[in-house]
N, C-alpha and C positions, 0 to 999 in steps of 0.2 A: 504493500500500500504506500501511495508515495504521502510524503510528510506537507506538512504545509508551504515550509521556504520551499520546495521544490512547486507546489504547485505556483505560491507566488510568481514563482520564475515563469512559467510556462503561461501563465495572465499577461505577464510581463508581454515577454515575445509573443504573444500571441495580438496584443494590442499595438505594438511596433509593426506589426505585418498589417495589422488592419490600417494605418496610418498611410502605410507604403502604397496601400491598396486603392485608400481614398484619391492620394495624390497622382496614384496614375487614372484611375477613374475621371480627375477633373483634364489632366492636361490633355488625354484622350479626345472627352470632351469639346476643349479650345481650339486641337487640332483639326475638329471635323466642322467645327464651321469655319475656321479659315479656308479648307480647301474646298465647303462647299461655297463659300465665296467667293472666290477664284472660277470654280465653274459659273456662277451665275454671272460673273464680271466679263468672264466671253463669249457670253451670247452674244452680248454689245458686237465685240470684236468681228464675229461671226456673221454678224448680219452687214456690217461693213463690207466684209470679203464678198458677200452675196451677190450683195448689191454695185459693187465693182466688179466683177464679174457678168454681172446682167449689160452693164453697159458695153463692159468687151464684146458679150457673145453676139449681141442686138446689132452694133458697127458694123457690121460684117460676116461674109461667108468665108470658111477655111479655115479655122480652128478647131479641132478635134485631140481627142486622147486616146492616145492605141487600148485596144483593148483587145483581147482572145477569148476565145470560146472555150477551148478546152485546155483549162487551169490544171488539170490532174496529171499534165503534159509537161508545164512548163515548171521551170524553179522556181522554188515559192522561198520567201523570208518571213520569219515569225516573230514575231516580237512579244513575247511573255512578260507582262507586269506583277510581277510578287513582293515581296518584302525582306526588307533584311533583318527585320526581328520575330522575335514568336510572340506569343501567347493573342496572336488574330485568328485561331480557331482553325477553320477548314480551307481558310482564303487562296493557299498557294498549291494544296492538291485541287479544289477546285476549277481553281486557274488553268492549272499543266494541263487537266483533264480533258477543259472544254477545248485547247489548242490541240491536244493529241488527237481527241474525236474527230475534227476537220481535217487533219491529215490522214485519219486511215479511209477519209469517206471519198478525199480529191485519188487516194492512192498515191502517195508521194513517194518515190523512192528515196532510199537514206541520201544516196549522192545527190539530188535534186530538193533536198531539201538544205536549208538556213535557220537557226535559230539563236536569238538573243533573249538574252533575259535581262531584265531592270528587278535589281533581289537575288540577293543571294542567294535566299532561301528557295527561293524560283528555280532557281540555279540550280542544287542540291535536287531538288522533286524530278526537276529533267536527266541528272546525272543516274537516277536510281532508277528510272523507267527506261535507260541503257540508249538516253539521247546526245549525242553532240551537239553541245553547244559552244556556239563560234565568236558569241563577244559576251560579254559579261558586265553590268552597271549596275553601281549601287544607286536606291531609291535617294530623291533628296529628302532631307531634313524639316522643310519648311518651302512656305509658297515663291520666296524668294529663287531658291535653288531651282526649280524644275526649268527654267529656259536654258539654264547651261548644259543639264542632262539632254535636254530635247535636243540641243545643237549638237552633242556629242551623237545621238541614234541615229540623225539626218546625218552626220556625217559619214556614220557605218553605212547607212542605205547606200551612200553613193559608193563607198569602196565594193560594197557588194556590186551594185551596178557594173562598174568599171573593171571591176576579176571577173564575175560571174554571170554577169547578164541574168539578173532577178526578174522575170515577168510579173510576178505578184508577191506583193508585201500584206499581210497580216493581222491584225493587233488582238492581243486577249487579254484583256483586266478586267478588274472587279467594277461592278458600277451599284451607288449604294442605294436602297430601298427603301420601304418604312419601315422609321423607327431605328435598330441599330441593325439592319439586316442589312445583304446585298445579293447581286446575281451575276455570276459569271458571262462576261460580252465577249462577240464576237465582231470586228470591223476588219474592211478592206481599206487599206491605207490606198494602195495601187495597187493597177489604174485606176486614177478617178472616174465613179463611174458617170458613164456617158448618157446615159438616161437623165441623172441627174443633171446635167449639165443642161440638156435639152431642155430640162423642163425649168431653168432658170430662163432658159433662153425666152421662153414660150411667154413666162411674166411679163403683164402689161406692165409699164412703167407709169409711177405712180402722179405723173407728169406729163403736157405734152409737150415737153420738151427735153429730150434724152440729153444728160451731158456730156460734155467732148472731153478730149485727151490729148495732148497733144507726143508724147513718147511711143515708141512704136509697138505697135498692135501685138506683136508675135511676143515680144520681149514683156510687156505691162502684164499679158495672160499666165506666162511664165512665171512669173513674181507674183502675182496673187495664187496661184497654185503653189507655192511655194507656203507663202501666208496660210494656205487650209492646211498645207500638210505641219505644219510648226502648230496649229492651234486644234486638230487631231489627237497629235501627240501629248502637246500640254495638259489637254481634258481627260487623256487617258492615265497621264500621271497625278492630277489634281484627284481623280476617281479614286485612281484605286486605293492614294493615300487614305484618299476620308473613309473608304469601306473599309480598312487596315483599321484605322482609329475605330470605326462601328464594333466592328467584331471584339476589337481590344476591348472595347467600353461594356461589351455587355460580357465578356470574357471575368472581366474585372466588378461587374455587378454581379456575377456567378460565384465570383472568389469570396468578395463579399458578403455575401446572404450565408458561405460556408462557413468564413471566419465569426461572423456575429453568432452563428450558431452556434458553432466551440466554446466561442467565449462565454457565451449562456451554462453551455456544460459545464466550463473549470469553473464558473465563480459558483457553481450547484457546488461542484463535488470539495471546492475550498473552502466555503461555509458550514458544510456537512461538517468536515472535517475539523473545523474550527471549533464547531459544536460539539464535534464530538470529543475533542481534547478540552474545552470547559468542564464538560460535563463530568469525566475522566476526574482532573482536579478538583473541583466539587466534592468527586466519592471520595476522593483520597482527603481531601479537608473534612468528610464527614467520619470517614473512617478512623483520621486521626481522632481527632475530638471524641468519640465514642471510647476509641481505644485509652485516652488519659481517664474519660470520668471513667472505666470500668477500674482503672491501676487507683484512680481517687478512693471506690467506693470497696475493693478489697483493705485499702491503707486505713479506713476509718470502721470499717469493720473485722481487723485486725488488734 
C-alpha cells in the first residue's frame, strides 16, 4: 500500500502534467485560428488571381494549359503534407493513405512515380509503406514561415520538371472540419485544369468595360499561374497546420478528461489514506490512555 508522501508525490506530478496539458491545449488552440486566418485572408488573394485571369483569358484566343488524358501513363509528383510532431492523432496515416489510394487506382509504376513530403513524420509513414521519397521538408512553425516553404516545393517542382519531365503534380493534406475534426484532401496542382479555366473565361465581366494590360499577354498569364500555384500550396500548408493543431487540441482535451480523472482517484485514495492513518493514531491514543488508567486502577487497588 503506498504511504501518503508517496501518494502526495504522484498528486504532485500528476497536476504538473495537467498544467502541461492545459498549456498545450491553449496554444493548440491560438494556432488554429491563426492558420484558419491565413486561409480566410486568401480568399481575398484568390479572387484577385481570378479575376486577373478572366481579363487575360477574355483578350484573346490562344492561351491554353496542356493537359493529358491518360495520367496512369504519365509521371506523376506527390506532395504529402504531415507533421513533424505527434500527438495529432491519425493525421499522417490518414494523409499517406488517401495519397497511396490515388496511386494504386492511376496504376503508377514505382519509376514513374515522385514523392515529397512536408513532415517528417509524413516522411517516416511513406518510408514504412516501403515508399521512396525524393525530397523531404519540414512543416513551418507559424503563418509567417509557410511562403518560404512554399518557394522551396515550387522550387522542387521545377527541378522535377527539368530531370524528369513531371506530367502531373498532386497535393494530399489534411483540411479541417467541424469542431476539432478534419478530412483527408485530395488536389491537382498540374495541369491546371482547363475546364476551369474555360469556365472563368465564360464569366460575364462585372462591367462593361473589360480592363486593359499593357505587358505581354503570354508572359502576364504565366505569372498569375504562377500566383495560383504559390496560393494552392500556401492553403494547403495553412490547412493542414490548423487540422494538426485540431486533432492536437482535442488529443489534449482527451489527455485531459484522463488526467482530471486520476486526479479525482489519488486525492480519493490520499484522503482515505489520511483517514485512515488519523484514525490509526486515535486507536493508538485510545489504546494508550486505557492502557495507563488500567496500570492506575491495578496501582490503587494494590
Amino acid at each position: 500500500m503506498e504511504t501518503i508522501e508517496e501518494l502526495k508525490r504522484r498528486i504532485q506530478s500528476t497536476e504538473d502534467l495537467q498544467s502541461v496539458v492545459k498549456t498545450m491545449k491553449s496554444l493548440a488552440a491560438v494556432k488554429i485560428r491563426q492558420f484558419q486566418q491565413a486561409v480566410e485572408s486568401l480568399e481575398d488573394f484568390n479572387d484577385t488571381i481570378k479575376m486577373a485571369l478572366r481579363i487575360v483569358l477574355r483578350s484573346g484566343p490562344g492561351l491554353f494549359i496542356r493537359e493529358r488524358d491518360s495520367a496512369g501513363k504519365d509521371r506523376i509528383g506527390c506532395v504529402v503534407f504531415g507533421s513533424d510532431q505527434g500527438m495529432c492523432g491519425q493525421l499522417n496515416d490518414q494523409v499517406v493513405s488517401e495519397a497511396m489510394a490515388l496511386v494504386d487506382r492511376l496504376g503508377v509504376e514505382p519509376d514513374n512515380l515522385l514523392l515529397a513530403a512536408a513532415g517528417y513524420r509524413a516522411t517516416a509513414r511513406l518510408h514504412a509503406q516501403g515508399q521512396k521519397v525524393a525530397a523531404s521538408f519540414s512543416m513551418p512553425g507559424s503563418v509567417e514561415a509557410i511562403t518560404d516553404k512554399v518557394e522551396e516545393i515550387l522550387f522542387k517542382i521545377e527541378e522535377w520538371n527539368d530531370a524528369h519531365r513531371i506530367d502531373t503534380i498532386y497535393l494530399f493534406h489534411a483540411r479541417p472540419a467541424d469542431g476539432a475534426s478534419y478530412r483527408p484532401m485530395t488536389q491537382r496542382l498540374l495541369p491546371v485544369d482547363r475546364s476551369w479555366l474555360q469556365e472563368l473565361k465564360k464569366d460575364p465581366w462585372p462591367t462593361r468595360m473589360l480592363p486593359l494590360f499593357t505587358m505581354d499577354r503570354a508572359v502576364l498569364f504565366s505569372e498569375l499561374i504562377q500566383q495560383y500555384l504559390f496560393a494552392a500550396l500556401f492553403r494547403a500548408f495553412a490547412e493542414s497546420l490548423a487540422s494538426e493543431n485540431a486533432s492536437r487540441l482535442a488529443s489534449m482535451q482527451g489527455a485531459e478528461r484522463n488526467i482530471r480523472d486520476r486526479l479525482g482517484e489519488l486525492n480519493n485514495r490520499y484522503h482515505q489514506q489520511r483517514q485512515m492513518s488519523i484514525t490509526a493514531e486515535l486507536l493508538d491514543i485510545v489504546s494508550g490512555f486505557e492502557a495507563l488508567e488500567g496500570e492506575e486502577g491495578d496501582s490503587h487497588g494494590a
